[in-house]
Backbone bond lengths (Angstrom), bond angles and torsions (degrees), N, CA, C in turn:
res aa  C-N    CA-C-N  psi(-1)  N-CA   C-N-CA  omega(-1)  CA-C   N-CA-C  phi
1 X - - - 1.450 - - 1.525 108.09 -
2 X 1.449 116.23 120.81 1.568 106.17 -177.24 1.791 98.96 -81.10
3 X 1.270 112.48 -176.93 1.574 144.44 -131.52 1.564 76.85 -100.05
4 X 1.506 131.57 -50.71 1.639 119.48 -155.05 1.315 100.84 -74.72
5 X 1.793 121.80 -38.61 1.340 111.22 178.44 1.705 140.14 -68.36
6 X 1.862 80.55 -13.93 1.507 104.98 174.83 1.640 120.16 -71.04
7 X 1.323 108.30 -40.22 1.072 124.46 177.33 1.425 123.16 -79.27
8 X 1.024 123.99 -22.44 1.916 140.27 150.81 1.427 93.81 -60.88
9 X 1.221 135.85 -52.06 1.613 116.91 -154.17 1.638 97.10 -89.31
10 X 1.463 102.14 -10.56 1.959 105.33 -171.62 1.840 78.09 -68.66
11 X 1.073 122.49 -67.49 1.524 150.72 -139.95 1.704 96.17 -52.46
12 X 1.387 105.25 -66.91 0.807 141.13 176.77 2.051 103.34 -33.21
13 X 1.492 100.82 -61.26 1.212 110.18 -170.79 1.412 110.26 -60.16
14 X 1.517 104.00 -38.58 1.603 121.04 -179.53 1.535 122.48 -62.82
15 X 1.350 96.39 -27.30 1.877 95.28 -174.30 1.819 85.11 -90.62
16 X 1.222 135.16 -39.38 1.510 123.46 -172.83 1.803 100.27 -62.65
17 X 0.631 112.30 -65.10 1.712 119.74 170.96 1.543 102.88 -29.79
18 X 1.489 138.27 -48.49 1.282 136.21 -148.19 1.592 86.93 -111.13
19 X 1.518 136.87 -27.96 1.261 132.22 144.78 1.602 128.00 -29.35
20 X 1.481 88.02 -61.11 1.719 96.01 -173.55 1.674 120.52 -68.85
21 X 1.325 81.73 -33.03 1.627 99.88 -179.82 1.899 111.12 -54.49
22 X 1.387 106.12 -52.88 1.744 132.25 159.07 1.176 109.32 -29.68
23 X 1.105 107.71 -79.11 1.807 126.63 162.41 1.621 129.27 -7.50
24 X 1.677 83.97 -87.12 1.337 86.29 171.77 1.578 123.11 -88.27
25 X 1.588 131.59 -5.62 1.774 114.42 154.85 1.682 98.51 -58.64
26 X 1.205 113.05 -54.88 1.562 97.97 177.28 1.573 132.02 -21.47
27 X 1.695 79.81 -70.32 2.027 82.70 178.62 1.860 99.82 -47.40
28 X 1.360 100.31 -60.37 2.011 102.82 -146.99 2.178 81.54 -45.63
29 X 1.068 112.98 -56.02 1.752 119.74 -170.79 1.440 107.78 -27.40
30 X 1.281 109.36 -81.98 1.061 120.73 158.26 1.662 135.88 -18.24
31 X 1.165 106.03 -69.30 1.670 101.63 168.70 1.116 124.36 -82.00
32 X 1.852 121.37 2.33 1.186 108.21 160.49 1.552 108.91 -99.96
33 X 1.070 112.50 -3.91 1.684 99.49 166.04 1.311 120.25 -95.93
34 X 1.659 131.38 -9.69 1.469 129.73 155.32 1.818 91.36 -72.06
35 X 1.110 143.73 -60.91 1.307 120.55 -162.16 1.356 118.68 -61.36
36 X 1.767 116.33 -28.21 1.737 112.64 157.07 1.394 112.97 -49.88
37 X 1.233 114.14 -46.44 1.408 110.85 -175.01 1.532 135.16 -50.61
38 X 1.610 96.20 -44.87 1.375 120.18 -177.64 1.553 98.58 -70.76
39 X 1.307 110.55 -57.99 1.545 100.20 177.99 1.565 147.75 -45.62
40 X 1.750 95.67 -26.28 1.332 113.91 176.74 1.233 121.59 -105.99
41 X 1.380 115.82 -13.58 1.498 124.40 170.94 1.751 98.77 -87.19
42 X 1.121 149.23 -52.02 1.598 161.89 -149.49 1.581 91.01 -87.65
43 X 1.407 97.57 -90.64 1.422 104.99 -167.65 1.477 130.74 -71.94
44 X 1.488 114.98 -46.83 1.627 114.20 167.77 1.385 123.22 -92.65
45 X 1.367 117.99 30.98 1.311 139.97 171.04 1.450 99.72 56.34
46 X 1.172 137.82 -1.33 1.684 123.90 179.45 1.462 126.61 -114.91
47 X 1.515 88.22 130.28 1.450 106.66 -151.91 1.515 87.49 -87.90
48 X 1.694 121.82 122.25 1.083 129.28 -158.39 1.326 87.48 -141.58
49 X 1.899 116.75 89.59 1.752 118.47 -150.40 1.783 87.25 -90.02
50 X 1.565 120.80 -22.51 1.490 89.60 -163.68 1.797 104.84 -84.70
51 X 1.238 117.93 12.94 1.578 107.25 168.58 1.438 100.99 -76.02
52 X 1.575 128.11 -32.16 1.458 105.41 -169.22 1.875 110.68 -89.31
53 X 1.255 93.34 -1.72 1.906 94.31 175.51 1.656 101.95 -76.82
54 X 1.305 104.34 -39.59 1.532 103.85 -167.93 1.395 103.78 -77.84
55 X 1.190 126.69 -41.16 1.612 107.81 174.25 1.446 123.57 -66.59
56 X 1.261 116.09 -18.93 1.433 134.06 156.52 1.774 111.51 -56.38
57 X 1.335 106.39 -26.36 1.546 80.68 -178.76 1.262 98.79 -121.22
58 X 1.347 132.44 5.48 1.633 146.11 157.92 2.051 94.89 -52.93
59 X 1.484 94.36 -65.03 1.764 102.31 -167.24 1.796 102.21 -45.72
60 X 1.466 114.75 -49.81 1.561 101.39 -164.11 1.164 104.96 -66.11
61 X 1.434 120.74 -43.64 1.812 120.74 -168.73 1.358 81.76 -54.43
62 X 1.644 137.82 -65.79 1.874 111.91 -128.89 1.585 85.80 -90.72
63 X 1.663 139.07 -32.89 1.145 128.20 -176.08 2.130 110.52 -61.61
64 X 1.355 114.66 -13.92 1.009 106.97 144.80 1.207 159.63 -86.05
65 X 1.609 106.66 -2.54 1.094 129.04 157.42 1.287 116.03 -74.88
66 X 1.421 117.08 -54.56 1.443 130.68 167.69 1.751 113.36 -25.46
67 X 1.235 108.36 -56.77 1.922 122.10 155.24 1.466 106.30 -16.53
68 X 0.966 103.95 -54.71 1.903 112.86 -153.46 1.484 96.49 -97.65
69 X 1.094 127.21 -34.34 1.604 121.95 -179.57 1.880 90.99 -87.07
70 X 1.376 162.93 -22.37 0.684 142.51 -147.93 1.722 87.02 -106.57
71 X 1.399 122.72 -38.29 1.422 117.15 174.62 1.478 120.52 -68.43
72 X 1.857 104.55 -26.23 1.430 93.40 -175.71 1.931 92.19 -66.41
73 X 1.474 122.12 -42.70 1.447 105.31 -160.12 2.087 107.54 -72.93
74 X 0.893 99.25 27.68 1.273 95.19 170.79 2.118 116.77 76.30
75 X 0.942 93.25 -5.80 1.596 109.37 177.37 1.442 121.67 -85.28
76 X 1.228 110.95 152.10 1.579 111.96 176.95 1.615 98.59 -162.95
77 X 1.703 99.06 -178.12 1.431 100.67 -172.20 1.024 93.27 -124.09
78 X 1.522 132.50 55.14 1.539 127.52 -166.75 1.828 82.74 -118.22
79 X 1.796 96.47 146.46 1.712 107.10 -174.56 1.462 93.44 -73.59
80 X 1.358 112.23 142.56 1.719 112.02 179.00 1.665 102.26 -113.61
81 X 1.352 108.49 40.76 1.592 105.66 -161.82 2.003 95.07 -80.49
82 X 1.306 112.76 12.55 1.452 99.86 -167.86 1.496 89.84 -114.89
83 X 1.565 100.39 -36.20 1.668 91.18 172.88 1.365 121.56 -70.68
84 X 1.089 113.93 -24.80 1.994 125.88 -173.63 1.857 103.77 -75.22
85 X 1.657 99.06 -23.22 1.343 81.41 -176.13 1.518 130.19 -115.98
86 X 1.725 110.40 -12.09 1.234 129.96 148.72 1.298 128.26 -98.43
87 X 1.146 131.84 5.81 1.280 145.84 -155.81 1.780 120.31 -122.97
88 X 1.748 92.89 -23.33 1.484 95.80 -156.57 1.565 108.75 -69.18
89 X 1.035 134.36 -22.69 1.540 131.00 -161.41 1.426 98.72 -117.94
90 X 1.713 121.49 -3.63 1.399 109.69 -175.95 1.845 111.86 -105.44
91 X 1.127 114.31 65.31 1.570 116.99 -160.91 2.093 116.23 -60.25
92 X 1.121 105.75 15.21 1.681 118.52 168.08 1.387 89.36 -120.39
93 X 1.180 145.61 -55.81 1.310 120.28 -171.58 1.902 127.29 -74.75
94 X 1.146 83.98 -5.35 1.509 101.79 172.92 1.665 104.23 -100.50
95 X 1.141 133.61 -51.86 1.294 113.35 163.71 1.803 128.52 -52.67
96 X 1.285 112.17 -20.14 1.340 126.55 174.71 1.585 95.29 -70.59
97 X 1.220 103.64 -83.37 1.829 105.46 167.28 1.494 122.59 -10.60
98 X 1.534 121.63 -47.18 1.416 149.12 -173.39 1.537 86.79 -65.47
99 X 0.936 92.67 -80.74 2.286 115.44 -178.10 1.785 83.23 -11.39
100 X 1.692 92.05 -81.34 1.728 109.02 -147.48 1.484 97.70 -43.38
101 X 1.515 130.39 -51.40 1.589 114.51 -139.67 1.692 72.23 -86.82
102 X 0.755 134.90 -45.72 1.510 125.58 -176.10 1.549 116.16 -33.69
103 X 1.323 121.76 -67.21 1.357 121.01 165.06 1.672 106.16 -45.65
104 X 1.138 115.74 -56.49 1.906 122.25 -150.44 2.044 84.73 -69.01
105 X 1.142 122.21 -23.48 1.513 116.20 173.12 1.417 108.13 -88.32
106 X 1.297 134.90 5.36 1.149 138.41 -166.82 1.394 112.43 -104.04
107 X 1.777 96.35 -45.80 1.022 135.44 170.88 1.554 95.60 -26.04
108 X 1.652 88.77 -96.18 1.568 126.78 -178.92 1.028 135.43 7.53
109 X 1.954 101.91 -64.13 1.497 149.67 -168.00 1.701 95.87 -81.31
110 X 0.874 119.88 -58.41 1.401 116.68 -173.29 1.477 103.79 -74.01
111 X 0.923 128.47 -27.31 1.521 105.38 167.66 1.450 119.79 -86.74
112 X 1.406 124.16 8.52 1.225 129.90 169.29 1.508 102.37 -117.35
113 X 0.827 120.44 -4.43 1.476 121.28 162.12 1.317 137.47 -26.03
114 X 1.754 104.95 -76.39 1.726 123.46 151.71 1.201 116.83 -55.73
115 X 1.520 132.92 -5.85 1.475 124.04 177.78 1.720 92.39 -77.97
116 X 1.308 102.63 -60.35 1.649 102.79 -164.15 1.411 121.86 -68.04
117 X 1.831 109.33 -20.84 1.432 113.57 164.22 1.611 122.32 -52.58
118 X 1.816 108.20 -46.24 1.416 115.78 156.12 1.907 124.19 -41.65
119 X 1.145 95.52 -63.09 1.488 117.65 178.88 1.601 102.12 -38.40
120 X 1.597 110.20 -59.19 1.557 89.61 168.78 1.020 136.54 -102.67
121 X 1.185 131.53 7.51 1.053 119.09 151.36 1.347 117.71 -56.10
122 X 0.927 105.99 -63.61 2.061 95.83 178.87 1.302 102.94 -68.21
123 X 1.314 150.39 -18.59 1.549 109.06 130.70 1.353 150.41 -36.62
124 X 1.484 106.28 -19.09 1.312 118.00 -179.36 1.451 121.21 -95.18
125 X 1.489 111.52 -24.65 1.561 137.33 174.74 1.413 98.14 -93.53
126 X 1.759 135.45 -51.15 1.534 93.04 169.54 1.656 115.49 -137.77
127 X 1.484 95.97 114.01 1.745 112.71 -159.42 1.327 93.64 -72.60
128 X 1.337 93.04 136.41 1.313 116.22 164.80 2.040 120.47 -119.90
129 X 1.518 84.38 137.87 1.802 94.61 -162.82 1.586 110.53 -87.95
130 X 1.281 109.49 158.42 1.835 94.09 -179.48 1.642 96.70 -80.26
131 X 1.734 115.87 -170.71 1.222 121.77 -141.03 2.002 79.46 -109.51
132 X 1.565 114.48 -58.94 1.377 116.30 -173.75 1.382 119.16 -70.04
133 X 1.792 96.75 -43.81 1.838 114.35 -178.84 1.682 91.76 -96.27
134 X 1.622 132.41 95.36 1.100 152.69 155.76 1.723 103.21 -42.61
135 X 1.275 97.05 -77.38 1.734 104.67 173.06 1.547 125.03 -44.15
136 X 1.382 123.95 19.70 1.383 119.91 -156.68 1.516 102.65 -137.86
137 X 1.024 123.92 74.88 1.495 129.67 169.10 1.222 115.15 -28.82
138 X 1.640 130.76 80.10 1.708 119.24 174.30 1.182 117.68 -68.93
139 X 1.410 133.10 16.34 1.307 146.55 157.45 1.451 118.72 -54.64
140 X 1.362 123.19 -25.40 1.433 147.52 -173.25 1.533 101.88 -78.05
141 X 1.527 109.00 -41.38 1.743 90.33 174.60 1.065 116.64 -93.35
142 X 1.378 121.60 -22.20 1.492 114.45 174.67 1.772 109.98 -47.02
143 X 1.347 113.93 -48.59 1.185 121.04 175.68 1.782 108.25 -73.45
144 X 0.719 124.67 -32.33 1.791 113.54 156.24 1.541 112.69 -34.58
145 X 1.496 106.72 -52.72 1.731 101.00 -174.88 1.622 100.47 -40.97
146 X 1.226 105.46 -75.04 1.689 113.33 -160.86 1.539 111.35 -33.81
147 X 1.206 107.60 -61.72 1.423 133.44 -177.49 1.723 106.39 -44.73
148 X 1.486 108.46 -58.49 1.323 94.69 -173.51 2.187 118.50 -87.02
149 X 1.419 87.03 -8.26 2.125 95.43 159.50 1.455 84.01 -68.14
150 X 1.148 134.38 -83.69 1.244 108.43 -148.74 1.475 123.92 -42.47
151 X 1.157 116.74 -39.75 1.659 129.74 -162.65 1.393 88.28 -71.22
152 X 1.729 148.20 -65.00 0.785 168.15 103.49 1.553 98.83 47.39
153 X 1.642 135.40 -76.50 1.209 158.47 168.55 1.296 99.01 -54.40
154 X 1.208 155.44 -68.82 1.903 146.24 161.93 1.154 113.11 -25.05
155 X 1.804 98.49 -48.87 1.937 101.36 -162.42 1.716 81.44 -69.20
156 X 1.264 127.62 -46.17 1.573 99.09 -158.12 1.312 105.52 -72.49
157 X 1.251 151.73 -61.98 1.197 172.18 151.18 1.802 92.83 4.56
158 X 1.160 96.28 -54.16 2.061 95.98 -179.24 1.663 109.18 -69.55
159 X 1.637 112.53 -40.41 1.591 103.69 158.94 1.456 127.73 -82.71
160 X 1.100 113.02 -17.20 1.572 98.97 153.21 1.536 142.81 -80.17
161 X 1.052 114.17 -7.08 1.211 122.56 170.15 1.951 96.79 -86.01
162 X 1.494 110.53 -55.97 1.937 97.86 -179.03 1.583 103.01 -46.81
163 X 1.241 124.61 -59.08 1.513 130.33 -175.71 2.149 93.95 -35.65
164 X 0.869 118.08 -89.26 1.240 137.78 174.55 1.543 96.23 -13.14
165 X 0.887 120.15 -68.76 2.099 138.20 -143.14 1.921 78.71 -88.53
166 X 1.373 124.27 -38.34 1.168 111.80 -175.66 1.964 108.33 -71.65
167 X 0.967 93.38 -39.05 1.534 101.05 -163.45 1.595 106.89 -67.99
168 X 1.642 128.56 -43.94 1.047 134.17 149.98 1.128 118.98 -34.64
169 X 1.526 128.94 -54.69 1.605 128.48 -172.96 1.198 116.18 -71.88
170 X 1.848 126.18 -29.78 1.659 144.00 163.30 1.378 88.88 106.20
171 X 1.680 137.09 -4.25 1.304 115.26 149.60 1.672 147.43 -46.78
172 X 1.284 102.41 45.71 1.339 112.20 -164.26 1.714 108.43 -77.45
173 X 1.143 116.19 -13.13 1.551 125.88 176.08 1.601 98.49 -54.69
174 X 1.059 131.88 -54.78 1.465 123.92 -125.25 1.672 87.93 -111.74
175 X 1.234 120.08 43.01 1.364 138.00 -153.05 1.897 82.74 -94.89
């Protein structure tokens, strides 16, 4: 194995690692600031509204990360009722299938690409604060979009090429 491919799969390993890591402070973040919430709005009668803005803007940043870790694992929430029902017994034409939406999502992303590269940058030139959480730059998710297309655009790019390298070799079983 030469040194450049080694170092893509080091790389590779490192941004999934710094994914997961995202991920899950997210989740623990998250449910401990709906359970502040619940507690002080329910039980200690005080309605303390900027915990539920901030977990609101905790969820989009890590649920956009979540995007990019759900493509790197090969998953989606797309109905496969076309693959389940013409597809199921033909395992090359379903990896071909795999190929296509793979490119046609590849497609997609890159032409929305430069929209969101724009998008943040002038998020970044002019920040904007939330309305309850003052201290909270919502400028940060706007720039999440970009950040996580890209991650998003690798993860596919790394399964389309295995899809590819599989289909050439006729290992299509181990799909």
């Amino acid at each position: 194995m030469n040194y450049l491919s080694l170092l893509v799969k080091m790389l590779l390993k490192v941004i999934a690692e710094i994914e997961n890591i995202i991920c899950i402070i997210g989740l623990w973040l998250i449910s401990i600031l709906i359970f502040f919430s619940v507690i002080n709005r329910y039980f200690l009668h005080l309605g303390i509204m900027w915990i539920d803005d901030f977990a609101l803007y905790c969820f989009i940043f890590f649920a956009l990360f979540a995007c990019a870790v759900t493509t790197r694992e090969n998953g989606h929430t797309a109905v496969d009722i076309f693959r389940q029902k013409y597809l199921a017994n033909k395992p090359k034409a379903d990896m071909i299938y795999s190929i296509l939406l793979r490119v046609i999502s590849i497609v997609f992303l890159t032409i929305f690409l430069p929209t969101t590269w724009k998008f943040m940058l002038r998020a970044m030139k002019y920040p904007q604060y939330g309305t309850l959480v003052r201290w909270v730059n919502t400028s940060w998710l706007q720039s999440t979009v970009f950040v996580s297309m890209v991650l998003i655009l690798l993860h596919l790019f790394v399964l389309l090429v295995k899809d590819v390298e599989k289909l050439k070799r006729g290992s299509i079983a181990d799909r």
